[in-house]
C-alpha positions as CSV (number, residue, x, y, z in Angstrom):
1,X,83.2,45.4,6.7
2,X,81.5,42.3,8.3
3,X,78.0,42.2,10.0
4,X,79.7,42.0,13.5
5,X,82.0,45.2,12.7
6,X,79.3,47.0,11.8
7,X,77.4,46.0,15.0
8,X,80.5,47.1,17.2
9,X,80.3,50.3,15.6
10,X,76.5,50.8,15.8
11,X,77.0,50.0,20.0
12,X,79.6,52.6,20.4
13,X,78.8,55.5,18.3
14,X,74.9,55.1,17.4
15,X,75.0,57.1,13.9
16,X,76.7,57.8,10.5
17,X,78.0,61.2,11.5
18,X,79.7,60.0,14.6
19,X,81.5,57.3,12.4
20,X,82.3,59.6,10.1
21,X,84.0,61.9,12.4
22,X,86.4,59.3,13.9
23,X,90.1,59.3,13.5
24,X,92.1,56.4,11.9
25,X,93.3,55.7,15.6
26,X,89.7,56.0,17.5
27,X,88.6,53.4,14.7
28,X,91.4,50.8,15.5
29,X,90.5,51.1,18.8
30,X,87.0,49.5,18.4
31,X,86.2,45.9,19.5
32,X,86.5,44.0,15.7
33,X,87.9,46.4,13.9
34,X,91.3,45.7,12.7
35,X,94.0,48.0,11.2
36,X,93.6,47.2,7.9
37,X,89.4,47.7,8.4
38,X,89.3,50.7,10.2
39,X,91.6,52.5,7.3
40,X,89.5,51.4,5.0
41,X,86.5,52.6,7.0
42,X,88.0,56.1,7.5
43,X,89.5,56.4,4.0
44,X,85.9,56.1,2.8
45,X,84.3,58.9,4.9
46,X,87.6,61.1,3.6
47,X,86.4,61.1,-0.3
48,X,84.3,63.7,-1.4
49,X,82.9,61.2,-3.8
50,X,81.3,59.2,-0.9
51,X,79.7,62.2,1.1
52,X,78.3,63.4,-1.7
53,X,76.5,59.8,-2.2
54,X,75.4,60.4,1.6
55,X,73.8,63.5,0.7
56,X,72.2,62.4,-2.8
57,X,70.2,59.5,-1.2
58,X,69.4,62.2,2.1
59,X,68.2,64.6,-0.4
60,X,66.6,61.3,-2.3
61,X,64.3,60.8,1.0
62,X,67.2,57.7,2.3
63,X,67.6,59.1,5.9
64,X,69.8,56.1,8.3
65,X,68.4,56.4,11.1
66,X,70.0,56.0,14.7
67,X,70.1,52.4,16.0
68,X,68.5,51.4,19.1
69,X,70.6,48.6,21.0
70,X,68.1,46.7,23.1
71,X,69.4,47.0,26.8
72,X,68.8,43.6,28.0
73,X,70.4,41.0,30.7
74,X,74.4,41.7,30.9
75,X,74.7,37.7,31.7
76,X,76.6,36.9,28.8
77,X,78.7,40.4,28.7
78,X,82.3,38.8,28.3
79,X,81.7,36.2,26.4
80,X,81.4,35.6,22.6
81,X,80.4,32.8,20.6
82,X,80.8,31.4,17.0
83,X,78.1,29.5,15.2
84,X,79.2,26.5,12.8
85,X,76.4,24.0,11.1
86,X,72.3,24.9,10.6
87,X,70.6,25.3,13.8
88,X,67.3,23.4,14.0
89,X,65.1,24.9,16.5
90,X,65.9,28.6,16.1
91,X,67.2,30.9,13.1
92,X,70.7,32.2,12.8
93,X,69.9,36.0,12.8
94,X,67.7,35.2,16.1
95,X,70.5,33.3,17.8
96,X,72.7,36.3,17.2
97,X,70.5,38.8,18.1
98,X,69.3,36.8,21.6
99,X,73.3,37.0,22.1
100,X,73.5,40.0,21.9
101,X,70.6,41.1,24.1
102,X,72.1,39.2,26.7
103,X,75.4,41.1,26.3
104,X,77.0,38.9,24.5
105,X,79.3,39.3,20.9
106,X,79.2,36.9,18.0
107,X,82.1,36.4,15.9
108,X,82.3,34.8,12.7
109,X,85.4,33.3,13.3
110,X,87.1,31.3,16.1
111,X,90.0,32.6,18.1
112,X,91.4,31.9,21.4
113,X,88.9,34.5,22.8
114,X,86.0,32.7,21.5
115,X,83.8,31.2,24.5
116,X,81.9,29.0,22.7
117,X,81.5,27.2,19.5
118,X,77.8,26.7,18.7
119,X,77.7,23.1,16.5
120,X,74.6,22.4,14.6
121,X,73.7,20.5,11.4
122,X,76.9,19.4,9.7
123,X,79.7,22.3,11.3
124,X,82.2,23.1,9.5
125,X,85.7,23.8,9.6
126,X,84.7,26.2,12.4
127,X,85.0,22.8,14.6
128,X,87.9,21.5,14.2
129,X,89.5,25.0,14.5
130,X,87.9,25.2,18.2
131,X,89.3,22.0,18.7
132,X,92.7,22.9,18.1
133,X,92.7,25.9,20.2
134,X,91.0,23.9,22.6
135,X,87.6,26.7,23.0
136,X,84.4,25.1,24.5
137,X,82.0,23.5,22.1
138,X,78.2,23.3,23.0
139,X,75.3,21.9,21.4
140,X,72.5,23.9,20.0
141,X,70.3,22.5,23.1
142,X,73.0,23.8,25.6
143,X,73.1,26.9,23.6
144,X,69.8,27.6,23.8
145,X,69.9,26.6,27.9
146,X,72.6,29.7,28.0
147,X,70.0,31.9,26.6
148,X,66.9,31.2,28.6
């Protein structure tokens, strides 16, 4: 599973237990989690093999601890955005993590529900792709407008 999968199931259900209680259908149901993710996400909580990991590295002093999602501005709730290219005036993991504080979702990939495409330093394919499906494309300056 991808860093943005693993966020969406952080925001909804907050701990490891709650995951690993889900049924194959509540899992498809989440925000970035596709069929063929979200069985392979509950086929891994269903082997003994992998609890028992769980409860070696508990019993080892590992304890995951319960995430706290930073309640923040909702002014971006709705929208997602896709990063392509090096960003010059501000790191990657903070421009995803200012999104999401504002309540917005990144996405590693575009889509026709992508918002925006974020270009920096030499994008990539990322760009052309937004192009085709005709989703907006900002600079990192008007990026970084959005956030303030």
């Amino acid at each position: 599973m991808g860093e943005e999968t693993a966020v969406a199931l952080a925001r909804k259900f907050k701990n490891l237990n709650s995951i690993k209680n889900l049924s194959l259908e509540n899992l498809e149901n989440v925000p970035d989690v596709g069929p063929i993710v979200a069985k392979s996400i509950y086929e891994w909580f269903q082997k003994a093999y992998n609890i028992r990991i769980i409860e070696k590295f508990k019993k080892s002093g590992v304890n995951v601890i319960e995430g706290k999602m930073i309640k923040g501005s909702t002014r971006l709730s709705d929208k997602t955005f896709v990063l392509t290219g090096g960003l010059e005036s501000i790191s990657r993991e903070e421009a995803k993590d200012r999104v999401r504080e504002l309540g917005g979702d990144i996405s590693s990939s575009v889509s026709k529900e992508t918002s925006y495409v974020v270009t920096g330093i030499e994008p990539g394919s990322k760009l052309e792709k937004a192009k085709k499906l005709g989703v907006k494309i900002i600079t990192e300056k008007e990026f970084l407008g959005l956030l303030e």
